[in-house]
Backbone as CSV, one residue per row, in Angstrom:
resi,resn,N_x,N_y,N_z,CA_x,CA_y,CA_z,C_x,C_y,C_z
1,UNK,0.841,-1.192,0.000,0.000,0.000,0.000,0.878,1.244,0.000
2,UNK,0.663,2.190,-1.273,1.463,3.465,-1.542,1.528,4.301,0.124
3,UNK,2.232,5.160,0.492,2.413,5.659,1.384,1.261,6.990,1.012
4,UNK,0.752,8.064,2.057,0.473,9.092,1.816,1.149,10.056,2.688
5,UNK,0.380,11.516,2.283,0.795,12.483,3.532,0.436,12.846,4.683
6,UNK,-0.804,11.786,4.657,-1.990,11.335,5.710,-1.358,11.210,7.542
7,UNK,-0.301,10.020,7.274,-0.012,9.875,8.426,1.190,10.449,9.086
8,UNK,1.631,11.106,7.665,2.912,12.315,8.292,2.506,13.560,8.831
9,UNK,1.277,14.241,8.306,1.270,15.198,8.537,0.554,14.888,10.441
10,UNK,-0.107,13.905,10.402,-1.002,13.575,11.787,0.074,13.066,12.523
11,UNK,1.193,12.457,12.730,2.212,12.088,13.390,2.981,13.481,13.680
12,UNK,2.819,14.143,13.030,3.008,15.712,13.326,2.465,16.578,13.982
13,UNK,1.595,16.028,14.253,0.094,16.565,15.887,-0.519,17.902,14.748
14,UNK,-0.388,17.339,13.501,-1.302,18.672,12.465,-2.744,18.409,12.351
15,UNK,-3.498,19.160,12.725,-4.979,18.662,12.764,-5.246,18.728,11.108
16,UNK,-5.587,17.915,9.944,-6.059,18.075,8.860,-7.090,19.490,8.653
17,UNK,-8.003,19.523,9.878,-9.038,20.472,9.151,-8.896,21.626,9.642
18,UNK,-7.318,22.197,10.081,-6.883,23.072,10.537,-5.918,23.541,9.697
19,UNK,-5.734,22.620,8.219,-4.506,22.940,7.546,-4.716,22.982,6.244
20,UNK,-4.132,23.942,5.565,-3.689,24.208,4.408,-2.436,23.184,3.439
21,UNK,-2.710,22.896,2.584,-1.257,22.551,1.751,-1.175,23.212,0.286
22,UNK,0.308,24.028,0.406,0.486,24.958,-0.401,1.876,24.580,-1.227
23,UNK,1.563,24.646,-2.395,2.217,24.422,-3.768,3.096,25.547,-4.161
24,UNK,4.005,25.880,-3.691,4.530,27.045,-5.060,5.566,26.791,-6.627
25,UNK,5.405,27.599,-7.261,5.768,26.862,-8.941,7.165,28.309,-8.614
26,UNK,7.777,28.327,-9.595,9.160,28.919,-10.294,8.671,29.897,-11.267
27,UNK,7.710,31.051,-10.460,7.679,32.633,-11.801,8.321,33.712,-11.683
28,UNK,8.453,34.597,-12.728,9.327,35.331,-12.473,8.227,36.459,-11.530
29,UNK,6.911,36.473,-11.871,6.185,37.976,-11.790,4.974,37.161,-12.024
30,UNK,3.870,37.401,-10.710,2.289,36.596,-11.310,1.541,38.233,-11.896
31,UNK,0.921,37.645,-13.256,0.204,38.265,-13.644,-1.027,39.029,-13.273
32,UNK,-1.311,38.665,-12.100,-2.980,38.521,-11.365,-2.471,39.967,-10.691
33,UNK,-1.411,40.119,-9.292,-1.333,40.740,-8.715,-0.258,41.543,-8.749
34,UNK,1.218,40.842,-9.979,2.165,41.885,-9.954,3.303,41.479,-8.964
35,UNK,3.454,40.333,-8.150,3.684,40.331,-7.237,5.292,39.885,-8.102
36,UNK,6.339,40.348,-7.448,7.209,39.239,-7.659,7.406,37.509,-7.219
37,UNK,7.980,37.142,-8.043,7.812,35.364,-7.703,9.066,35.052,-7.086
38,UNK,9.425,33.309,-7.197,10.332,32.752,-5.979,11.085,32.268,-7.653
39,UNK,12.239,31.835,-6.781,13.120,31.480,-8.031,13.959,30.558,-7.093
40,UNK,14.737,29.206,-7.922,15.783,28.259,-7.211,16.553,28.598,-6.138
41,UNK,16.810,29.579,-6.310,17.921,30.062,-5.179,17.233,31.175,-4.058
42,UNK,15.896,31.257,-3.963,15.475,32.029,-3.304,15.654,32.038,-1.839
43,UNK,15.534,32.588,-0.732,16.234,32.444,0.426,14.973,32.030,1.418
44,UNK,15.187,31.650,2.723,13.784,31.088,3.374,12.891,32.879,3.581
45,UNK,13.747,33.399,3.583,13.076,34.467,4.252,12.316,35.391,3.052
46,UNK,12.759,35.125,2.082,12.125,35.480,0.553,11.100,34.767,0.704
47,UNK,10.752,33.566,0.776,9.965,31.922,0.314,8.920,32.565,1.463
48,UNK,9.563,32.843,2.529,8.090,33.125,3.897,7.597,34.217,3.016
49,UNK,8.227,35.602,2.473,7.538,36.649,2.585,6.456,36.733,1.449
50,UNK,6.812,35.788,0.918,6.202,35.667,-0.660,4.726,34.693,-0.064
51,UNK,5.305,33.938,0.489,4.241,32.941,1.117,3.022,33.927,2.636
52,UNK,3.445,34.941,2.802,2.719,36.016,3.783,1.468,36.594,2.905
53,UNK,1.733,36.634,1.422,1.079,37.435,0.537,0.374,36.857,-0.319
54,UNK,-1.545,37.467,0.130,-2.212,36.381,-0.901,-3.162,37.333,-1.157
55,UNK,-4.022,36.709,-2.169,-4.894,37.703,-2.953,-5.989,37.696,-2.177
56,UNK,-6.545,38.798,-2.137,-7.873,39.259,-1.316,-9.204,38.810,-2.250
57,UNK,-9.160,38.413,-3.489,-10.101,37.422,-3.731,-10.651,36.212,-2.996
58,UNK,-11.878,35.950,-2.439,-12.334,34.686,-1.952,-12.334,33.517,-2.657
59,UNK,-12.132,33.970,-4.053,-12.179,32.811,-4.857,-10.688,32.151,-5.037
60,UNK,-10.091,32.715,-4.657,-8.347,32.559,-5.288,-7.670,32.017,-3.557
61,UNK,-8.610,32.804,-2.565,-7.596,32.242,-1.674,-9.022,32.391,-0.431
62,UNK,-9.214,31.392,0.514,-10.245,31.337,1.234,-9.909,32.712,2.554
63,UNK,-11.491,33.140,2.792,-11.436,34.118,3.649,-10.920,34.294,5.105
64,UNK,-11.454,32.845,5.610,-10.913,32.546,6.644,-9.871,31.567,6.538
65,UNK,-8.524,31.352,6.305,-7.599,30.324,6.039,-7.498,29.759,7.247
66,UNK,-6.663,28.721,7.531,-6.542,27.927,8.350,-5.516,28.545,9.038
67,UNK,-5.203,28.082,10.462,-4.159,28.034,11.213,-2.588,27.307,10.622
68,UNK,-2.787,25.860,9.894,-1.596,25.649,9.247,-1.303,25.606,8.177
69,UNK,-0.257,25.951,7.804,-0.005,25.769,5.850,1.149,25.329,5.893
70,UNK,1.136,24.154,5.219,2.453,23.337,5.140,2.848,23.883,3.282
71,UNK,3.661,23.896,3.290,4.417,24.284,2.031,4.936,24.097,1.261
72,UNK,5.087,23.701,0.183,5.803,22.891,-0.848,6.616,23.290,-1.953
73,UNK,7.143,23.277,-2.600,7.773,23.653,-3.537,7.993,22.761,-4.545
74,UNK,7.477,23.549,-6.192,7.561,22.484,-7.302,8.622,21.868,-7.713
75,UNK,8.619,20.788,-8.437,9.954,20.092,-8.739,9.229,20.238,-9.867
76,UNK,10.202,19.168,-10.620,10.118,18.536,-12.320,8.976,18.017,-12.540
77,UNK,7.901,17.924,-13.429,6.924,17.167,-13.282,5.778,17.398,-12.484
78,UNK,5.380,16.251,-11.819,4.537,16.426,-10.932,4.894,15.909,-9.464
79,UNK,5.920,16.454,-9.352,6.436,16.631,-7.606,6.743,17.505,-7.189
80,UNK,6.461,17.538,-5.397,6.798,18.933,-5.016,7.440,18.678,-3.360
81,UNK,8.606,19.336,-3.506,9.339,18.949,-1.865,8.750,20.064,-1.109
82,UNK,8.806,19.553,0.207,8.186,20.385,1.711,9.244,21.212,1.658
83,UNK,9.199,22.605,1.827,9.917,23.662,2.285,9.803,23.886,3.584
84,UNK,8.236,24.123,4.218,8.210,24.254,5.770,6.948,24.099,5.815
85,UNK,6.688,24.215,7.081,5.408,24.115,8.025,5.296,25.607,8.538
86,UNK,4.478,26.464,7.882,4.109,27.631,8.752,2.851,27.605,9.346
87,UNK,2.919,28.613,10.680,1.341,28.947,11.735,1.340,30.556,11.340
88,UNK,-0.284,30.463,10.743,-0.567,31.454,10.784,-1.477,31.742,11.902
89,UNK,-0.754,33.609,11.835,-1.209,34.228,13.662,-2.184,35.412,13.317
90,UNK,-2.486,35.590,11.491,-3.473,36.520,11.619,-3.107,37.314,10.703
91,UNK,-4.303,37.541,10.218,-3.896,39.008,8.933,-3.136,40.037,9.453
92,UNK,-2.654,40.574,8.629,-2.332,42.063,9.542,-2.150,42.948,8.291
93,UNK,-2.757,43.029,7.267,-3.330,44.008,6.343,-4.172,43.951,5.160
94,UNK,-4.559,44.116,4.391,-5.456,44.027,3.224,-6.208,45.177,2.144
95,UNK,-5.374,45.528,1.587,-5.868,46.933,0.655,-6.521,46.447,-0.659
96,UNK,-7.154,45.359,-0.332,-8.342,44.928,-1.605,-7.957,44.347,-2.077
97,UNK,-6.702,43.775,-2.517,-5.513,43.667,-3.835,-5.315,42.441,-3.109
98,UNK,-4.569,43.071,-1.930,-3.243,41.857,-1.451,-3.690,41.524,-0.011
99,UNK,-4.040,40.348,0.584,-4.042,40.397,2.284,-2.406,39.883,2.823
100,UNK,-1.927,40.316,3.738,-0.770,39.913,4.353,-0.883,39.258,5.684
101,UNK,-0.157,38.142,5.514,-0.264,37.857,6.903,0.764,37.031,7.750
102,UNK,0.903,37.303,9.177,1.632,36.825,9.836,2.029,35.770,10.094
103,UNK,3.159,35.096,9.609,3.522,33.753,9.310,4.785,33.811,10.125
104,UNK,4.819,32.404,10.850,5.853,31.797,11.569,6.104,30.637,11.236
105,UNK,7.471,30.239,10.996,7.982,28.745,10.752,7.734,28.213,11.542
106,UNK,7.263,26.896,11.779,7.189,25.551,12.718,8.023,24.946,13.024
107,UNK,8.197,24.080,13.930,9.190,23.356,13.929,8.549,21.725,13.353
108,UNK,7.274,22.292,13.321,6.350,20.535,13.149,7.354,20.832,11.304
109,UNK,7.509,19.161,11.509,8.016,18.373,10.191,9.070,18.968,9.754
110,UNK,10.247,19.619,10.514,11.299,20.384,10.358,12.654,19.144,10.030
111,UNK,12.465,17.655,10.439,13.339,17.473,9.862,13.307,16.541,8.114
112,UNK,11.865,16.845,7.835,11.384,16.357,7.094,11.540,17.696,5.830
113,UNK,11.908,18.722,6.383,12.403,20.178,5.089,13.139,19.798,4.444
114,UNK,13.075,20.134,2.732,13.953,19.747,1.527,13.970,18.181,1.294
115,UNK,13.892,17.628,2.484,13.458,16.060,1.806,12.364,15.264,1.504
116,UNK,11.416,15.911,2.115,9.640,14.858,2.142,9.452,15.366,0.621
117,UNK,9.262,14.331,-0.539,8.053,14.756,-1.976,7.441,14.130,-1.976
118,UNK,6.229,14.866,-2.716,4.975,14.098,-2.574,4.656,14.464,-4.109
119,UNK,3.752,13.701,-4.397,3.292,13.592,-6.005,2.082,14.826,-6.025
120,UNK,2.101,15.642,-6.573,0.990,16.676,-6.938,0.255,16.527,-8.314
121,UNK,-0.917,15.983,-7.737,-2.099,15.407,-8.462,-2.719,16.713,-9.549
122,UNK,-3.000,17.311,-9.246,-3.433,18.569,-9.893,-2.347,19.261,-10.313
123,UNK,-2.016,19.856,-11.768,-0.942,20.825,-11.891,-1.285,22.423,-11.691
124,UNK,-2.730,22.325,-12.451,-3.156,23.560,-12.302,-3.728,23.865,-10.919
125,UNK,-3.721,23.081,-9.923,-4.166,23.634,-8.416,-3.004,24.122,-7.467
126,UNK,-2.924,24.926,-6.836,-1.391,25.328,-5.944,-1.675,25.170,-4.403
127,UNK,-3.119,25.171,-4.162,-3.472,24.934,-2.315,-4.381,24.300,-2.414
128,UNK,-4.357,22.964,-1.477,-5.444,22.355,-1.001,-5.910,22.516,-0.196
129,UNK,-6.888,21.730,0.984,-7.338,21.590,1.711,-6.910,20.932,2.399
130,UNK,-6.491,20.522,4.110,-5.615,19.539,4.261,-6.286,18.179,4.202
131,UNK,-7.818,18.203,4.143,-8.219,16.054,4.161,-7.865,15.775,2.445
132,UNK,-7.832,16.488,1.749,-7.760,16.967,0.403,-6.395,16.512,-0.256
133,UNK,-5.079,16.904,0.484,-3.616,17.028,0.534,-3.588,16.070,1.168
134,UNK,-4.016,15.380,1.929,-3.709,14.136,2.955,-3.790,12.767,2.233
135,UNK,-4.169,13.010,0.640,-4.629,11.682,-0.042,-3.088,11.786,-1.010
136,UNK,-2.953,12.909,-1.004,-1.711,12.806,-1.962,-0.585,11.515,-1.864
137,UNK,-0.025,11.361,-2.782,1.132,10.243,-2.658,2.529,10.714,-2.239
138,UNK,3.227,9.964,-1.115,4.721,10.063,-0.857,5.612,9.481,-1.833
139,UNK,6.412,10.410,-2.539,7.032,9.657,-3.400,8.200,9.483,-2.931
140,UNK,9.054,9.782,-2.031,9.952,9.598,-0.990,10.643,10.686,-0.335
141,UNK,11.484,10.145,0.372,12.376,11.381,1.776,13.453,11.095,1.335
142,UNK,13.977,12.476,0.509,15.356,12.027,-0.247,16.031,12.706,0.709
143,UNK,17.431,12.658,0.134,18.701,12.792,0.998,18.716,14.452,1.024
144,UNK,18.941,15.263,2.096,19.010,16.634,1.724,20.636,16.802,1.525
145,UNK,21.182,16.485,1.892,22.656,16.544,1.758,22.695,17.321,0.490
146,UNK,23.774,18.432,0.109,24.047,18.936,-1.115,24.535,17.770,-1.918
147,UNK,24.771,17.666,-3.214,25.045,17.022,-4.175,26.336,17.657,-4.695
148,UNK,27.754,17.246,-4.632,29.087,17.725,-4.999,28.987,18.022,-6.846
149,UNK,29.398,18.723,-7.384,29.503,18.892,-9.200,30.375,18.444,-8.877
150,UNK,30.214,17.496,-10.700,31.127,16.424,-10.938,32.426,16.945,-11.823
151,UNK,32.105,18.172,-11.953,33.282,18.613,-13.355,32.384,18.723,-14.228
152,UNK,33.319,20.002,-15.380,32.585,19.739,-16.166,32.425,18.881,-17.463
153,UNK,33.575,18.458,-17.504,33.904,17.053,-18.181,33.239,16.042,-18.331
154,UNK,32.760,15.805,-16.876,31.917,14.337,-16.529,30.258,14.896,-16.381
155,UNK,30.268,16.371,-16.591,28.127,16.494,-16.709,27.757,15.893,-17.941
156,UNK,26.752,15.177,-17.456,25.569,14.394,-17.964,24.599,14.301,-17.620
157,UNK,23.710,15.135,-18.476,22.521,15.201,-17.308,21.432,14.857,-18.706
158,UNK,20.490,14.057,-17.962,18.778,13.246,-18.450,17.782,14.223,-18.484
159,UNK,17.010,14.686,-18.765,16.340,15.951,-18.837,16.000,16.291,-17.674
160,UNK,14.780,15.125,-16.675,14.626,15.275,-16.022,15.586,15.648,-14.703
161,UNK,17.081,15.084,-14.730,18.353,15.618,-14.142,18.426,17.102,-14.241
162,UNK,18.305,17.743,-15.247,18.591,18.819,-16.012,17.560,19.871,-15.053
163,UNK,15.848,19.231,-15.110,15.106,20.136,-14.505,15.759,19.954,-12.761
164,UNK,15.532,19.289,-12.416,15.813,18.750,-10.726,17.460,19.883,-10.481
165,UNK,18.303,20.107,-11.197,19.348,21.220,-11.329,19.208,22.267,-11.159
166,UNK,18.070,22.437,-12.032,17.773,24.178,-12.144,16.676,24.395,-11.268
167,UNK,16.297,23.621,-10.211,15.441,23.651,-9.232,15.396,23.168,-7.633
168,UNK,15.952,22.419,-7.424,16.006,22.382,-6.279,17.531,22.160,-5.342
169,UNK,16.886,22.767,-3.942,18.068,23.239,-3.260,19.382,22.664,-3.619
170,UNK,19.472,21.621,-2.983,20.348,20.629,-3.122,21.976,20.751,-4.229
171,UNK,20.958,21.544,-5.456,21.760,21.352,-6.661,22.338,22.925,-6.748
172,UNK,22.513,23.545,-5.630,22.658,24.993,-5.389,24.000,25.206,-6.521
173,UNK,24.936,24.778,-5.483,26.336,24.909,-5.669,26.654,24.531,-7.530
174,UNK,25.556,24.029,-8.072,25.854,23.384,-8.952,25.062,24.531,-10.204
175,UNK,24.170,25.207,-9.679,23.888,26.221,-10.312,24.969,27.573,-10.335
176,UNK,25.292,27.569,-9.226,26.695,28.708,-8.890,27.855,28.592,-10.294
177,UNK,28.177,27.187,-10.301,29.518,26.813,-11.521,29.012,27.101,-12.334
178,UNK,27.833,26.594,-12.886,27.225,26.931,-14.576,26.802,28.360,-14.890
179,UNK,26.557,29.238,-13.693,26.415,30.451,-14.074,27.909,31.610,-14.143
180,UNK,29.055,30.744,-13.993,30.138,31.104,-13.884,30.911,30.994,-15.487
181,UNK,30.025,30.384,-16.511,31.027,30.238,-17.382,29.819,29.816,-18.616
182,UNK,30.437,30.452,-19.685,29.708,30.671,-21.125,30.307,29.515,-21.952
183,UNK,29.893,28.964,-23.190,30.049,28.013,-23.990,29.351,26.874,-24.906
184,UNK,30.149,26.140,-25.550,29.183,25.130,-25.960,29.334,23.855,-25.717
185,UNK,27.882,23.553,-26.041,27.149,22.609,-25.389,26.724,21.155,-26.511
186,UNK,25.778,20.166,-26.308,25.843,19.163,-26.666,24.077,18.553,-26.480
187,UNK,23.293,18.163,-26.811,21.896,17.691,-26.617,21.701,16.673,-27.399
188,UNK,21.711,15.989,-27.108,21.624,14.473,-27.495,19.565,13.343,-27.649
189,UNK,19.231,13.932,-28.888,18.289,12.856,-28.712,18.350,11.215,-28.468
190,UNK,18.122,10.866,-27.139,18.508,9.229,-27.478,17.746,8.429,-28.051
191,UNK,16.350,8.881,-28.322,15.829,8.124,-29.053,16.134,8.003,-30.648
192,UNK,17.040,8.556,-31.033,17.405,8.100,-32.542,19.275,8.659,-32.773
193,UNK,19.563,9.154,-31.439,20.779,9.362,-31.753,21.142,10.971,-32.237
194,UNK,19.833,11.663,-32.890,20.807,12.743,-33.078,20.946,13.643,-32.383
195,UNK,21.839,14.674,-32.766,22.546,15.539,-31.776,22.239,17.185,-32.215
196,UNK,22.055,17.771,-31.190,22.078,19.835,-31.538,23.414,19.911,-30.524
197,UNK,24.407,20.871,-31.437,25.063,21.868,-31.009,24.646,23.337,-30.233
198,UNK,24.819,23.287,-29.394,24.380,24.830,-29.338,25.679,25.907,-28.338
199,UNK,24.965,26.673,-28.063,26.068,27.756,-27.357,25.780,28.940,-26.250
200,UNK,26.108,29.267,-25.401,26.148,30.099,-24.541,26.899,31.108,-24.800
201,UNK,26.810,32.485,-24.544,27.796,33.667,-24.824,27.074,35.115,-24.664
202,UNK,28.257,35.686,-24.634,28.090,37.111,-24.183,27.267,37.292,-23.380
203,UNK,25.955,37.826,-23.055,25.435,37.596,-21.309,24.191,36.826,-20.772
204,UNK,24.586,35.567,-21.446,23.778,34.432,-21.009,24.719,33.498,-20.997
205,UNK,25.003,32.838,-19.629,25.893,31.707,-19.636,25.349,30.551,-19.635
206,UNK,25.844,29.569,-19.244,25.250,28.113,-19.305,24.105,27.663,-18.496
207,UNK,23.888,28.761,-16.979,22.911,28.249,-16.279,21.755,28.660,-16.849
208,UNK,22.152,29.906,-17.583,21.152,30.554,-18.105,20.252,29.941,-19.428
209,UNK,21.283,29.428,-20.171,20.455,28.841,-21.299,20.208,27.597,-20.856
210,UNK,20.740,26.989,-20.126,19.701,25.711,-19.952,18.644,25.640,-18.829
211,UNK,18.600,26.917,-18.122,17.572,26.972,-17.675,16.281,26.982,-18.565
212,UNK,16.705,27.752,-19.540,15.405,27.877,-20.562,15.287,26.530,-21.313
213,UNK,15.905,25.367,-21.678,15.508,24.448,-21.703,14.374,23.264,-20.437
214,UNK,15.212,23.701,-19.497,14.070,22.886,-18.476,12.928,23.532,-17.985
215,UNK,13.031,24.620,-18.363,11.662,25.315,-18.383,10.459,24.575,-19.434
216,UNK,10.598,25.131,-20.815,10.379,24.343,-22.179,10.130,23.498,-23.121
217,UNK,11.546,22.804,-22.928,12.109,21.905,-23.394,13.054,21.813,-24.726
218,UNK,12.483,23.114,-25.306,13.303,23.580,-26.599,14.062,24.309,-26.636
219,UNK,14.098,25.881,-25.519,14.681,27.024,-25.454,14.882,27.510,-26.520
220,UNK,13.763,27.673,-27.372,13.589,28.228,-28.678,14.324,28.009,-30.042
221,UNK,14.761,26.820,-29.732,15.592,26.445,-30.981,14.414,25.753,-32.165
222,UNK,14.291,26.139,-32.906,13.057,25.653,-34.119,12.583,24.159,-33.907
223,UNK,14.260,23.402,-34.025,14.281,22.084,-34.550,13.693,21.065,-33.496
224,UNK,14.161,22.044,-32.297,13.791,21.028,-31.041,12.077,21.224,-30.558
225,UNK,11.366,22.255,-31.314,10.198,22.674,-30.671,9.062,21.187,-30.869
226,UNK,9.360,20.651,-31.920,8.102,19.667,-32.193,8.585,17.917,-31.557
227,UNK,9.665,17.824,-30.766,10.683,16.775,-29.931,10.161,16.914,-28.336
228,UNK,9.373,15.753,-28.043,9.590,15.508,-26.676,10.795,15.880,-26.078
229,UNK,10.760,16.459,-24.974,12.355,16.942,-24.261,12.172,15.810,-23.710
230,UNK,11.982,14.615,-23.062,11.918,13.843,-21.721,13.300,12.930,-22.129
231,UNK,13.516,12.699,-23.251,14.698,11.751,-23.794,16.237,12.462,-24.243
232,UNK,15.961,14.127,-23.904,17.142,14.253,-24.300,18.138,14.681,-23.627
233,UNK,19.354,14.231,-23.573,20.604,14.599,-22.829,21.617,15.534,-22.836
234,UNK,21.922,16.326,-21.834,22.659,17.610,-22.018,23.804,16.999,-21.287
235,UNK,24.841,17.634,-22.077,26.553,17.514,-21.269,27.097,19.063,-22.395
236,UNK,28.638,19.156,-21.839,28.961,20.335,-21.906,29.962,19.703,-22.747
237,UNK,30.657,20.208,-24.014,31.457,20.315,-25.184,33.319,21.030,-24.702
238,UNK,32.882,22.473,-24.425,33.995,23.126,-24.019,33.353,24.316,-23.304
239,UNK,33.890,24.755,-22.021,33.677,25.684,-21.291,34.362,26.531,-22.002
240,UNK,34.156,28.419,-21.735,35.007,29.464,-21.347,35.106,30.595,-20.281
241,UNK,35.392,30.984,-19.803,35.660,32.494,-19.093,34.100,33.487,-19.659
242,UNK,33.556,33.850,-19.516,32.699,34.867,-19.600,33.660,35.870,-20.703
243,UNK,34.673,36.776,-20.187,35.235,37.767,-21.052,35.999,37.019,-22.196
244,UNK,35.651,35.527,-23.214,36.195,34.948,-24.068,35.394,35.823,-25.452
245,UNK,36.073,36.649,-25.754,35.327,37.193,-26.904,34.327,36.497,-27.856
246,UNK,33.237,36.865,-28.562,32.043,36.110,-28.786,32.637,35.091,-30.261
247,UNK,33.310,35.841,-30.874,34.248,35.129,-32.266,34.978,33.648,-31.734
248,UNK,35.635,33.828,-30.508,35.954,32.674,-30.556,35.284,31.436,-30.054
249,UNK,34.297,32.087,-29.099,33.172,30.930,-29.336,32.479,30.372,-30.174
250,UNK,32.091,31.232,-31.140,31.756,31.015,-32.421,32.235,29.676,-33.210
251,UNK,33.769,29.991,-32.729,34.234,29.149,-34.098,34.341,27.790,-33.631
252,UNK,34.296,27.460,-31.934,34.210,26.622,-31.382,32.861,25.637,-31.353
253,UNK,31.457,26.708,-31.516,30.497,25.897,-32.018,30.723,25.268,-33.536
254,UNK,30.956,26.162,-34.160,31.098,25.806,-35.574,32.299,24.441,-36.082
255,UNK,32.988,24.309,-35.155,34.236,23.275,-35.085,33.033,22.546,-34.834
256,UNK,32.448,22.095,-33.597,31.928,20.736,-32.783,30.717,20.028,-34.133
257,UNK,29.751,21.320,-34.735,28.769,21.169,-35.673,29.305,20.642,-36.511
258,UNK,30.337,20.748,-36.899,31.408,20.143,-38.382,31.691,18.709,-38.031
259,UNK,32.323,18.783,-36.563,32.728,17.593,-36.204,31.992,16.389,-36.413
260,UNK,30.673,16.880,-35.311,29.665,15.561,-35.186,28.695,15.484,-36.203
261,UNK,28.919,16.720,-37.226,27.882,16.405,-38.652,26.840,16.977,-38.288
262,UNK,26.450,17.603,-37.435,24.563,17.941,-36.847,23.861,18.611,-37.903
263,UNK,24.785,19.573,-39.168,24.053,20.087,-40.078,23.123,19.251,-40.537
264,UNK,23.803,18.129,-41.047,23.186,17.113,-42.198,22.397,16.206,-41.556
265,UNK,22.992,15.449,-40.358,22.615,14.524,-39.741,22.225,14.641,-38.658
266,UNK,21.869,16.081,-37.773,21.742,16.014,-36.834,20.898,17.196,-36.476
267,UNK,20.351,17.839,-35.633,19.143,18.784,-35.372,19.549,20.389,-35.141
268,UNK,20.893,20.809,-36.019,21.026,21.941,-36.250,20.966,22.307,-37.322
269,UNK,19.744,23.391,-37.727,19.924,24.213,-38.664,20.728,24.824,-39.800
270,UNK,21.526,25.475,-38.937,23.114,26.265,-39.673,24.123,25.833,-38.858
């Protein structure tokens, strides 16, 4: 019998019909209210303040909320790791728009932060109800431990690797290196073998453009738009320095495209 969040959250002395469970996704800016959004590297105290601020619609967010809101944060897919357990102690403003309110971290399910995921059934829903959230599935209590980068020699990353990188904690340090250095790159369809060249430069580096792949799946490259992303593999070709003038990267994509044939045989364009 699948596990749920049923008997974690109640082994946690959380009353279900006292609790909230709250979803947050990776935007830059919500459209509704303007608000700024949370991003991978966001800090707890960003994640609370963002999480203090909800829309004064009844329809979007209930009038009277609950005392607990346990918290989640999206992954790849349809999973989402526990960030925290907050108690709420009470509005303390509301100018029509936005209500704010007083949120304190818990210590309930504190050592269960960054590691408890649970499968999120709904994509388009972001808060449940807690008897609601209590049916959800445990998909496991991973290791919070950071994850060491391997070099960049030895990255290989599975798409889904690729999203789980550009998203959760863990893979911090590993976002730090790739935003440190511009270049080209390598994408590998495995389902038939072929390959896109592509490139990083001048002021988008590597975390940057493959962020926009695991966003996507294409990061706007033509060839890749009508290709399931779930099969394809990213590793890195040749790093550079940021101040490597844009010509000689250039010629370095244009070497690798020659090399492995991708014009003819493979999913680059030019």
């Amino acid at each position: 019998m699948r596990l749920t969040l049923e008997p974690i959250l109640r082994s946690a002395g959380i009353d279900l019909a006292d609790a909230q469970v709250i979803r947050h996704a990776f935007v830059k800016e919500h459209g509704d209210t303007g608000l700024q959004g949370i991003h991978a590297d966001s800090s707890d105290d960003e994640i609370l303040a963002y999480t203090s601020q909800q829309s004064s619609k009844p329809r979007i967010f209930p009038a009277v909320p609950p005392r607990i809101w346990v918290v989640f944060v999206r992954e790849g897919g349809d999973r989402a790791r526990l960030w925290a357990v907050v108690e709420n102690r009470g509005e303390v403003s509301n100018d029509g728009v936005l209500r704010t309110f007083d949120l304190v971290v818990s210590e309930q399910m504190a050592d269960l932060r960054n590691r408890l995921v649970i499968g999120w059934r709904s994509p388009r829903t972001w808060r449940l109800n807690g008897p609601t959230a209590a049916g959800y599935p445990v998909m496991g209590i991973a290791d919070a431990q950071p994850v060491p980068f391997p070099g960049f020699d030895r990255l290989v990353l599975e798409y889904a690797q690729l999203q789980a990188v550009m998203r959760e904690h863990r893979y911090a340090s590993w976002r730090t290196v790739l935003s440190s250095v511009v270049g080209v790159y390598l994408i590998t369809d495995t389902r038939d073998g072929r390959q896109y060249v592509g490139k990083a430069d001048g002021a988008e580096n590597i975390r940057q453009r493959w962020s926009a792949y695991a966003t996507n799946g294409h990061g706007g490259n033509i060839k890749l738009r009508s290709l399931e992303p779930t099969t394809f593999r990213f590793s890195l070709l040749r790093v550079f320095d940021p101040a490597t003038p844009a010509p000689v990267i250039d010629a370095a994509e244009s070497h690798f495209k020659h090399t492995l044939d991708t014009r003819r045989h493979g999913l680059n364009r030019n």
